[in-house]
ZAMARGU-4260 file (C-alpha; in steps of 0.2 Angstrom, whole numbers, plus 5000, padded with zeros to 4 digits):
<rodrens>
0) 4769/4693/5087 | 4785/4703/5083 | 4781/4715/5070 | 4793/4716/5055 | 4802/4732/5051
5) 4804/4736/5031 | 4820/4743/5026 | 4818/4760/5023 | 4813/4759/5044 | 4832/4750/5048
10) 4842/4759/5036 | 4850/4775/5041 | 4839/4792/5036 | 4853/4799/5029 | 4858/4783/5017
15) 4838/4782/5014 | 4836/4800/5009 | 4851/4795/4994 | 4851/4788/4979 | 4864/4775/4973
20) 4880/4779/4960 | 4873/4779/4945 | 4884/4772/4929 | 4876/4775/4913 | 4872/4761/4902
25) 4885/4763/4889 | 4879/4749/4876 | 4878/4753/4859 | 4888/4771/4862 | 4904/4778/4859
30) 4910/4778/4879 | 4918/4794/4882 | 4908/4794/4901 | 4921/4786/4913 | 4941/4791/4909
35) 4941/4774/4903 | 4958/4769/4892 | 4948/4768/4875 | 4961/4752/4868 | 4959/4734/4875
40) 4975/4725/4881 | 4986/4721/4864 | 4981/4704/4854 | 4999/4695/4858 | 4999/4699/4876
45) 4979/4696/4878 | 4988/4677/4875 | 5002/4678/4886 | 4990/4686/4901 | 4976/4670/4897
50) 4991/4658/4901 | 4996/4668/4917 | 4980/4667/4925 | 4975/4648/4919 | 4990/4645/4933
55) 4982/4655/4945 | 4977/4645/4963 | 4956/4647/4960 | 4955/4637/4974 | 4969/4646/4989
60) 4965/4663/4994 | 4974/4678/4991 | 4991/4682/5000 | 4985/4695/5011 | 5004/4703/5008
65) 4998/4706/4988 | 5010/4692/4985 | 5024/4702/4979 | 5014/4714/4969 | 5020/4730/4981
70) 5038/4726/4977 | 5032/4729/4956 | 5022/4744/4961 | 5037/4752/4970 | 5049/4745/4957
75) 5037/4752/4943 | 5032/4768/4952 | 5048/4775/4961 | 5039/4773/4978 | 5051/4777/4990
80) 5060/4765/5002 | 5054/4775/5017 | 5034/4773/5013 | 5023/4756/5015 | 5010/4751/5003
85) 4993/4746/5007 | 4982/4738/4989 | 4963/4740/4987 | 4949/4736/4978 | 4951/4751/4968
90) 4955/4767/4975 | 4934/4770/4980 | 4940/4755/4994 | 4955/4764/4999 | 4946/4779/5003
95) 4934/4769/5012 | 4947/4761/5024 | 4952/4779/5026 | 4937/4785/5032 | 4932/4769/5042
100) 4950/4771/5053 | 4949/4791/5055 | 4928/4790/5060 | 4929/4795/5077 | 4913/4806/5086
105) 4915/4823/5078 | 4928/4822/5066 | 4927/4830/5048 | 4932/4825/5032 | 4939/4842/5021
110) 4936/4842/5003 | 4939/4854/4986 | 4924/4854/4977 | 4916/4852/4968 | 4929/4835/4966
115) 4926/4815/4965 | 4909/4812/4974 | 4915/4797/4983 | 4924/4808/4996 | 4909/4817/5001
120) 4899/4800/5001 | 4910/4790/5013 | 4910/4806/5023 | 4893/4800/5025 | 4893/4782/5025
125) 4907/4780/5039 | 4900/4795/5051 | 4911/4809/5046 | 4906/4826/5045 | 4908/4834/5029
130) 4917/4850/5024 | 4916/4857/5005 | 4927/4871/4999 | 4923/4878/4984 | 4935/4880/4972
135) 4936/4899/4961 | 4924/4900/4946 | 4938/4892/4936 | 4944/4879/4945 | 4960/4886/4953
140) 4961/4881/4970 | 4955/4894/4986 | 4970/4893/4995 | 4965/4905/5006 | 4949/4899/5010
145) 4957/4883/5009 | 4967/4886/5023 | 4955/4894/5035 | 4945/4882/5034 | 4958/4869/5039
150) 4963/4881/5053 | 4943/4883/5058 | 4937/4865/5055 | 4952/4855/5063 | 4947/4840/5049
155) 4955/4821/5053 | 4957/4820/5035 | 4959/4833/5021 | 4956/4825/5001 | 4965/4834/4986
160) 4961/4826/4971 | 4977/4830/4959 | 4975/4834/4946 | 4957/4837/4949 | 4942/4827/4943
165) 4930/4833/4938 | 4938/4848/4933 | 4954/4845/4926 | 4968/4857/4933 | 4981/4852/4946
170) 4985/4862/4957 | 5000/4871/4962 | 5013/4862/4971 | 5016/4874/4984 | 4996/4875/4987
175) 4996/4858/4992 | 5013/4856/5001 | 5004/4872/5011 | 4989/4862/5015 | 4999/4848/5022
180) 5008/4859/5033 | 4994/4865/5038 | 4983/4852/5042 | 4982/4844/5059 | 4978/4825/5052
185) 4978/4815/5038 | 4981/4824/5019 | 4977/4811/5003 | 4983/4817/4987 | 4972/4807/4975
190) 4985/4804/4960 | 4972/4794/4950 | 4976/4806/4933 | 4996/4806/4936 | 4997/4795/4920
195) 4992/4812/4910 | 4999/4823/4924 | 5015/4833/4925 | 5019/4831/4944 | 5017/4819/4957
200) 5018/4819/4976 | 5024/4804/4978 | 5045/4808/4979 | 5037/4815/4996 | 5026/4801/5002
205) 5036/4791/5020 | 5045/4809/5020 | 5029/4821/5024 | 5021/4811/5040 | 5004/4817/5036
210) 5005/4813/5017 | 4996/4797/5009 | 4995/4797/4991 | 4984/4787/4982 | 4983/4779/4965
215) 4973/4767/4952 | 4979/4758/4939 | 4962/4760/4931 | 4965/4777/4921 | 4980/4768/4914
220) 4972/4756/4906 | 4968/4744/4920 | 4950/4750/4925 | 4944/4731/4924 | 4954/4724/4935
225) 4951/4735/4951 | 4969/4737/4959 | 4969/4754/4969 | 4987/4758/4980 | 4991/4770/4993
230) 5009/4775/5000 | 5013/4782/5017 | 5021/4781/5032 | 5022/4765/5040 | 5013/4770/5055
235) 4997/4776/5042 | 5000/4761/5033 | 4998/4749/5049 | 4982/4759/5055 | 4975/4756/5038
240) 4979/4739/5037 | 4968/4734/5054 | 4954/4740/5042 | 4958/4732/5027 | 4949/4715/5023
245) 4961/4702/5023 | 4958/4697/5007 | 4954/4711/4998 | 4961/4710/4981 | 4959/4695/4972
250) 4970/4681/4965 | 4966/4688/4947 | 4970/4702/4949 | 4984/4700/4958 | 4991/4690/4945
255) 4984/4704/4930 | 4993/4716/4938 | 5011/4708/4941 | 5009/4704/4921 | 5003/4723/4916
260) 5017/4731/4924 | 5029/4717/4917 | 5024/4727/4900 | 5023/4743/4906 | 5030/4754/4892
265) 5013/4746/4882 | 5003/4759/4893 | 5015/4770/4895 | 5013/4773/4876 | 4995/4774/4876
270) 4996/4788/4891 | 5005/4797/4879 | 4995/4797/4866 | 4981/4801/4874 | 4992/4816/4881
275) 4995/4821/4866 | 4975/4817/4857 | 4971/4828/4874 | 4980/4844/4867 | 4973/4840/4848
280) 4955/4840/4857 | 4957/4854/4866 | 4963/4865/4853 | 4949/4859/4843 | 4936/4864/4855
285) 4943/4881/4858 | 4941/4885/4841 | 4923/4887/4845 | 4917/4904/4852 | 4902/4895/4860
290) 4912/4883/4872 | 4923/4887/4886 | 4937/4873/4888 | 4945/4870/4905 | 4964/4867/4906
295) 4966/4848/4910 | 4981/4836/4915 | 4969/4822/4915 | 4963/4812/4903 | 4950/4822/4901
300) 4941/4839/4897 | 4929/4848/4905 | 4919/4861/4895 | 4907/4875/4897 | 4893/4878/4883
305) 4877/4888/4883 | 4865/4873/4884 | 4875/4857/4892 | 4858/4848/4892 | 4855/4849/4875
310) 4871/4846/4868 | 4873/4830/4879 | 4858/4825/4871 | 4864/4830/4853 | 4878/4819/4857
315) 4869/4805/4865 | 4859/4806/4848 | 4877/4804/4839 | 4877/4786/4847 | 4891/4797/4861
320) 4891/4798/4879 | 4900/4808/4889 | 4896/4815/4905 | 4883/4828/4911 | 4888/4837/4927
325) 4878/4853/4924 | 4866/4851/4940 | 4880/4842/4953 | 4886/4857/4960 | 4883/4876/4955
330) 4900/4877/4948 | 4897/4867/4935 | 4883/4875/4928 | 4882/4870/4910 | 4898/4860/4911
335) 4902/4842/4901 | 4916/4831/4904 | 4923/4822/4891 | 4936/4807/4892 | 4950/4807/4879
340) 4947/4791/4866 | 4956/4785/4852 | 4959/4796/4838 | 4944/4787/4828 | 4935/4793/4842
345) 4937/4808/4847 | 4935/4813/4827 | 4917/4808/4828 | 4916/4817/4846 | 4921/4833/4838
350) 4912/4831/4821 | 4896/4830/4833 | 4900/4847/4844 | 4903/4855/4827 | 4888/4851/4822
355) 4877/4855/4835 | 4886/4872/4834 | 4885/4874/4816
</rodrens>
């Protein structure tokens, strides 16, 4: 009689040994937990949107090509003409095609961190060795540890998250243009924030071989929909594509995301409110001698106070959620992050803090 194995026996030690990505239960609360665009798609073109995707083929599958989607996205986005597009499921897929095509015995993934977890945990999941590089105790990036690490490590693939999350800053231009010249494989400038952000890597992307730069349409107000893109050289392009599911984006979205970039300027104008509720926010926050507030070009703030724990749970109290990253990495000790909301919203996260610190 063959005797049957239990799960945690097949599975892998390391995945055993982890737990799963948690998201918070956000019902009931102000969300201010996942750099979520705080207004739903406009009434009038909720309507035009609904007639869109009632034409929609439920019953073809996708067009593996995005069905003229990456002729939008380098129409909307000034890709260049020297640079092919590969879509995802998000950008967490993209990174996980990376990962998956580079995962050869031996290599290393290189990271800033403390950064987006998902780096460090498809590291993990495809096989890669993991390298962490500790940023400075404010979040500037150590260029100089940076680099001999890329020198002493020889990684396939080298993350930047730009601007950063969770931190907020970006980086300077030349740090990173230094880290791809140094860097023996692949560099991915993670653009997910460049809605917020006052540069972008992406005049460069088909130009620099080892760039690939990659972006969501989630932070701008898309985050339902799930369409992550990457540009690059055609020959990374290719590579990635063997990877790639043949049908991994959806019809839906396929169709949602020709229609969103039809109307463009809607989120465009929401960006910059949000830009500008950002700097209202942060001067707010500043006023108070207990918090220390970061520089962000996110959308986004990530703040130091005396007691994180508790005034995540004064907030939480408030019927307000944010995020709690004191504990994730020894740099944020007794840091929060808080997404930029609506104006509405972000007076009741204030008159909360002010509270708690009255």
């Amino acid at each position: 009689m063959t005797t049957k194995l239990t799960a945690k026996q097949l599975v892998r030690d390391e995945i055993t040994a982890i737990g799963a990505y948690h998201v918070a239960d956000a019902a009931g609360y102000i969300k201010l937990d996942a750099m979520e665009n705080p207004w739903p798609l406009p009434v009038e073109l909720q309507h035009e949107l609904a007639a869109e995707l009632a034409q929609v083929a439920l019953n073809r599958y996708p067009d593996a090509n995005g069905g003229g989607l990456k002729d939008d996205l380098r129409a909307a986005f000034a890709i260049p003409a020297a640079a092919d597009i590969v879509l995802g499921n998000g950008s967490d897929e993209l990174i996980t095609l990376i990962t998956q095509a580079l995962a050869r015995p031996g290599a290393k993934l290189l990271a800033l961190e403390p950064s987006f977890v998902m780096y460090k945990m498809n590291a993990l999941f495809s096989g890669l060795q993991y390298v962490g590089v500790p940023l400075r105790a404010d979040f500037t990036l150590n260029l100089p540890a940076t680099l001999a690490a890329i020198e002493r490590e020889q990684p396939a693939v080298v993350f930047v998250s730009y601007p950063n999350n969770p931190t907020g800053p970006r980086y300077a231009r030349d740090e990173v243009l230094a880290i791809c010249r140094a860097a023996p494989g692949l560099v991915v400038v993670d653009e997910a924030y460049q809605s917020f952000a006052s540069d972008s890597f992406m005049d460069l992307a088909g130009e620099l071989d080892n760039l690939l730069v990659m972006r969501t349409l989630s932070k701008l107000g898309l985050a339902g929909i799930r369409l992550g893109y990457a540009a690059a050289s055609p020959a990374w392009i290719a590579e990635l594509n063997k990877v790639r599911p043949p049908y991994n984006v959806n019809v839906l979205t396929l169709a949602a995301a020709k229609f969103a970039l039809k109307h463009l300027d809607v989120f465009n104008r929401q960006a910059a409110e949000l830009r500008a509720e950002r700097g209202r926010i942060s001067d707010a926050l500043a006023a108070l001698p207990a918090l220390t507030v970061f520089p962000s070009e996110a959308n986004f703030l990530t703040v130091r106070a005396p007691d994180a724990p508790a005034l995540f749970h004064h907030l939480k109290a408030s019927g307000i959620l944010i995020k709690q990253l004191h504990g994730s990495h020894p740099l944020l000790d007794n840091c929060l992050r808080l997404t930029v909301g609506s104006p509405d919203q972000n007076a009741a996260l204030l008159s909360a803090i002010q509270r708690f610190f009255a």
